[in-house]
N, C-alpha and C positions, 0 to 999 in steps of 0.2 A: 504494500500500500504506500501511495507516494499522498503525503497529502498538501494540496496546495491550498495557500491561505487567500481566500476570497478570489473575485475575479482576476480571471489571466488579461493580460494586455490587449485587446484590441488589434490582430495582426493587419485586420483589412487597413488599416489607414495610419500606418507606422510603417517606417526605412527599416530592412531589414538588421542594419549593425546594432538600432536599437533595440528588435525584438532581439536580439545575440543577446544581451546588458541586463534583458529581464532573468530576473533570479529565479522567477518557477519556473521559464521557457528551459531554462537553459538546465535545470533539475529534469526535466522532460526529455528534454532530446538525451542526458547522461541515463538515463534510466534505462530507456529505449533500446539505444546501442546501434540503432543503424542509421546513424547522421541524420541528414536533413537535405529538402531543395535536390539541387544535382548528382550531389554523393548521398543521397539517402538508399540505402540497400536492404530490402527486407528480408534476403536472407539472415543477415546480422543481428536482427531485434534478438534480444533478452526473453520476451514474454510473447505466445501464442494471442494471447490477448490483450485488447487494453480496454480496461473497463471504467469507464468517465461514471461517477459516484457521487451522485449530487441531491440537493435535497428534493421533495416533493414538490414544489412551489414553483413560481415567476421567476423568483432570484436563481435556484437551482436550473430551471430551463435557461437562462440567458448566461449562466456558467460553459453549460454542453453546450449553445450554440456557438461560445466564442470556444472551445475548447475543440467540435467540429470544425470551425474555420480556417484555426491551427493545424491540425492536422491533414485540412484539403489543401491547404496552400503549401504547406511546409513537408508532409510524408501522405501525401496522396495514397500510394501504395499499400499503406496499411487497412484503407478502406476499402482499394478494390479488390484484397487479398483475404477480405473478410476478419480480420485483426481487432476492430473498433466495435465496441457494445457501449450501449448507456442499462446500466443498472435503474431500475423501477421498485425504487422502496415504497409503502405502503403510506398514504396521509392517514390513514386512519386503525384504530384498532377496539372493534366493537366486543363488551363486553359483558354477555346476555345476562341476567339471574338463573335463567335454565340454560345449558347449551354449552356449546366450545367456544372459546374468543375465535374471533378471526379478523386477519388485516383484508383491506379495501385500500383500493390504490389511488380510486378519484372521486368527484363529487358522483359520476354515474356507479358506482357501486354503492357506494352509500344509499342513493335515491332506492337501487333493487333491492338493498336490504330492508331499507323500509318497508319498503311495501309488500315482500315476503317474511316478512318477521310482525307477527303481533308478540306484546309483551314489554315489559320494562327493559331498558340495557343502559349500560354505561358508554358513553360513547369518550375515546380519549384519540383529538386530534395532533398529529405531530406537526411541529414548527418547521423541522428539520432534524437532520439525522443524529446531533447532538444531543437529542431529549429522548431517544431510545438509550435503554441501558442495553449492554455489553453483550446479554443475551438474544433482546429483543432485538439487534443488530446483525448479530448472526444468522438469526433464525429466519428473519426480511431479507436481507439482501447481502450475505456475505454465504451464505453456506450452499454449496457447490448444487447439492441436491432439491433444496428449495426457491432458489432466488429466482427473479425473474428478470432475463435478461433482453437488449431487444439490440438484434444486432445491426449498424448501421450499413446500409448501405448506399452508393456512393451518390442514391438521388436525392438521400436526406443530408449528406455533409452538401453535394450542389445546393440544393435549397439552402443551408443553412448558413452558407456561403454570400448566396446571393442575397439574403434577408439582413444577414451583419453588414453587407458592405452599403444595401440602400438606409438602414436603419440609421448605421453608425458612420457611415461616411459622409462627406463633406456637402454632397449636393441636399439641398433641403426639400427643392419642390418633388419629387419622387416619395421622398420621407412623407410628405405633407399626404400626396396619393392614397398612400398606402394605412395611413392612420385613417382618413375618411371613409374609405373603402372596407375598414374592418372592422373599426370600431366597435360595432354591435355585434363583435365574437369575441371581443375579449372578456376575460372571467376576472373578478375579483378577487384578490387573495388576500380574504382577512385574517 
């Protein structure tokens, strides 16, 4: 587990010697083991996988999207070689009076659980992956047999490519576009 502290830099609209100077970029590419850009080699990598771990939420999606950008712009190859997974930890973890606990990954399971469960429960939402204890981490998204993982492929780092660079790049009228145009699909994360 490599853990990097809050978001990674922004590749789309930075000079490359800077993304070099970034401290997690460059914990990333050392991990990895098979360079980057021209000399990146995938036979080289360290890990069969590399699995982006991030919380449930807005904040945690805009992690993997800048952290898929990096790695389409920088080791392309590991997403068309099937290498790239985003881990799906659980926002939720219902906790019946009768019954088994069980986690729920988004507001659409929650919704079904409702409405197939009558009865009292406890409902206990997660913030982020910090507020599961050490088991409950395991047993969500670290443990080989359980976890759910979704592996990327290279139309979602595309997409996710092209959504940082209109998002986060310099031109605003496109940005502008694309907020009017969505708006009424964005979700609220309270």
């Amino acid at each position: 587990i490599l853990p990097l502290r809050g978001k990674i830099l922004n590749v789309e609209k930075t000079r490359v010697n800077r993304v070099l100077e970034n401290e997690e970029i460059k914990a990333m590419i050392t991990a990895f083991g098979g360079g980057m850009l021209e000399d990146f080699d995938v036979t080289k990598i360290r890990y069969d996988r590399v699995i982006c771990m991030t919380d449930a939420d807005v904040d945690g999606s805009h992690i993997d999207t800048l952290l898929l950008t990096f790695l389409y712009r920088f080791m392309p190859e590991l997403i068309y070689d099937g290498h790239v997974y985003i881990a799906m930890p659980p926002l939720f973890k219902v906790i019946p009076k009768k019954g088994e606990e069980q986690y729920l990954y988004d507001e659409k399971d929650l919704e079904r659980y409702r409405r197939n469960h009558t009865g009292d429960f406890t409902l206990q939402r997660y913030k982020g992956l910090g507020e599961m204890d050490a088991e409950q981490l395991w047993e969500t998204t670290l443990d080989p047999e359980r976890r759910v993982l979704k592996r990327v492929e290279i139309e979602d780092a595309r997409m996710a490519s092209e959504v940082t660079e209109m998002l986060m790049g310099s031109e605003v009228g496109p940005r502008r576009q694309f907020i009017y145009e969505h708006a009424d699909e964005a979700e609220i994360d309270a």
